[in-house]
C-alpha positions, 0 to 999 in steps of 0.5 A: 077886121081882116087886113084887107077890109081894113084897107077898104074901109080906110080907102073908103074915108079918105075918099069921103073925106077927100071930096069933103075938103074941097079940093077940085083937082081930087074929087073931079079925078084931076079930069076937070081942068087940063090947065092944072099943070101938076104931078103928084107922083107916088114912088116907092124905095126899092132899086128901079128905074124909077129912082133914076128918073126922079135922082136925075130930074129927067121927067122936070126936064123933059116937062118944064111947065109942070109942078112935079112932087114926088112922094115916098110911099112904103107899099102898094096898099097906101098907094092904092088909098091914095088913088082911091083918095085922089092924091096921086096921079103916078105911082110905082107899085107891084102888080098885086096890089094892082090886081087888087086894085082892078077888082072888086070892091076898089075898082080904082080907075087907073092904068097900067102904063109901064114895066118898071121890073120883074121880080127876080133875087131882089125880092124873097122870103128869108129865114133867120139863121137861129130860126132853124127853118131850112125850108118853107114847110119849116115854117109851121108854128113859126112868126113870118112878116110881110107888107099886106097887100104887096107883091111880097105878100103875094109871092108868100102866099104862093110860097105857102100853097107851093109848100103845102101849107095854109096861113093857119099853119103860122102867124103871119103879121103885116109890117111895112120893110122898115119895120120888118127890119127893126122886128128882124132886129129885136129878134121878134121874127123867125123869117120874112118876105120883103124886098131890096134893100132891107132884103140885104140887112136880113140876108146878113143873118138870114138863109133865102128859102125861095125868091120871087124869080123861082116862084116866076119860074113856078108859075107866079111871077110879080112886077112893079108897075107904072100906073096912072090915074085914068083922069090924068091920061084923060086930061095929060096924054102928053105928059103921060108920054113924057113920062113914059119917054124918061122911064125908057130912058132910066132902062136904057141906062141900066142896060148901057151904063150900070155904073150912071144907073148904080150912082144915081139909084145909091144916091136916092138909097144912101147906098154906095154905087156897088152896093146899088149895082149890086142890088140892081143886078138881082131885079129883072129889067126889059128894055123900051122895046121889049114892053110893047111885045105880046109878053107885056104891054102889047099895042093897041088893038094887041093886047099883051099878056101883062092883062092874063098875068093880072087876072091869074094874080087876081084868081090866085087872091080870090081863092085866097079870099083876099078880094071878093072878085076876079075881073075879066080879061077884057076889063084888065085889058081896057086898065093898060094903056098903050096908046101910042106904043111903040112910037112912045118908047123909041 
């Protein structure tokens, strides 16, 4: 069974099993009762925005009647079953994983609702320097890891297709980065697409092939997100604000105070704030007012070109025969909220 149909089928039990246990608030969607006071937010260890706003509290202080969990997640593939279970409420993921999860067969009914950062440096495909891989055509017959279902799985994907090559052409093995990181270690892995911060530990003794910012440049970009569960917007647009409103906050720290920025993101990497600062420097992160633009979220009634950018990434992993079909323009652009935009962000 492919790693992707694995993915359905196991999202597919969850939810079953979900709705068996009898837990309201999941299998209603979390639409059926707006007194339900909770947020179960999936956030994942890479250096954002997102770190900040949980280090610092800021969506707890800015919403004092609610009960918020913050749960760590180590891909965009468990988020999208725990949508599709009805555990979680927000999350941060990668846009293709999003992709995926707007298409067919997952159809998870949620919305795009912020820009947490563009790829750049901080995700890439690095060769072990014992490998003797000096480019991505080297890495015919070799063993490559990466998180299925990712960003980095994506931009490894286009990577490949750039460089002529087919999947057939090397062993590629699903591993989350912590375990990217022990294979890497063991000596097990001739290269691997991952992201910050075990990025870091590869590039120790590793050379970067291609990053995710040069394969943008080629027409491919990738970006982690901030998604909501439709059934929450539904039932919490003024939380969905609120969050919304410390996520602005957290990119405005990053653009005016690195140094605050770098702390409070060490803090929740056990990095030391230069470490963090470095790391944050090689993401790529727009300003509030930036996401409301054409080139991102857009506003209502203007729909930004974030929605091409899903269904292209979506094509790409069609004929990459990773999801069975591409949805529309006008389906992508009815999964970005941006009710309220710009108001919510200033």
């Amino acid at each position: 069974m492919s790693s992707f149909k694995r993915f359905v089928a196991i999202a597919a039990l969850a939810l079953v099993t979900t709705t068996a246990c009898g837990d309201g608030a999941a299998s209603q969607g979390r639409g059926g009762d707006s007194a339900d006071r909770t947020i179960r937010i999936a956030y994942q260890a890479f250096p954002s925005g997102d770190l900040i706003v949980k280090n610092q509290g800021l969506l707890e202080k800015a919403l004092p009647d609610y009960k918020i969990t913050w749960t760590k997640f180590d891909s965009g593939a468990s988020i999208n079953t725990a949508f599709v279970a009805g555990s979680i409420d927000i999350a941060a993921i990668g846009s293709s994983p999003v992709a995926r999860g707007l298409s067919a067969p997952l159809h998870i009914p949620y919305q795009v609702a912020f820009v947490l950062d563009v790829a750049g440096d901080n995700e890439a495909l690095v060769a072990r320097n014992a490998s003797g891989v000096k480019d991505v055509a080297g890495l015919k017959g070799k063993k490559v890891a990466t998180s299925f279902a990712s960003t980095s799985h994506y931009s490894l994907l286009a990577a490949l297709d750039q460089a002529g090559l087919k999947e057939s052409d090397l062993t590629i093995v699903d591993l989350e980065p912590q375990d990217i990181q022990a294979a890497w270690t063991r000596g097990d892995l001739d290269a691997a697409y991952t992201w910050l911060p075990t990025l870091d530990a590869l590039n120790k003794d590793g050379t970067v092939l291609i990053s995710s910012r040069e394969l943008a440049t080629a027409g491919k970009p990738t970006l982690d997100l901030g998604v909501v569960a439709t059934s929450f917007i539904e039932a919490h647009p003024d939380a969905v604000d609120a969050w919304r409103k410390a996520e602005s906050q957290a990119l405005d720290l990053i653009a005016t105070d690195p140094t605050a920025a770098a702390t409070a993101v060490g803090t929740e990497l056990n990095l030391s704030p230069d470490e963090a600062k470095n790391q944050l420097s090689q993401g790529v992160f727009l300003t509030p007012a930036d996401l409301a633009t054409d080139e991102w979220l857009g506003t209502e009634g203007k729909p930004g070109k974030l929605a091409d950018n899903l269904v292209a990434a979506a094509q790409f992993l069609a004929d990459q025969k990773k999801i069975d079909a591409v949805p529309d323009l006008a389906t992508v652009q009815k999964a970005v909220y941006v009710k309220g935009l710009p108001g919510v962000l200033s």
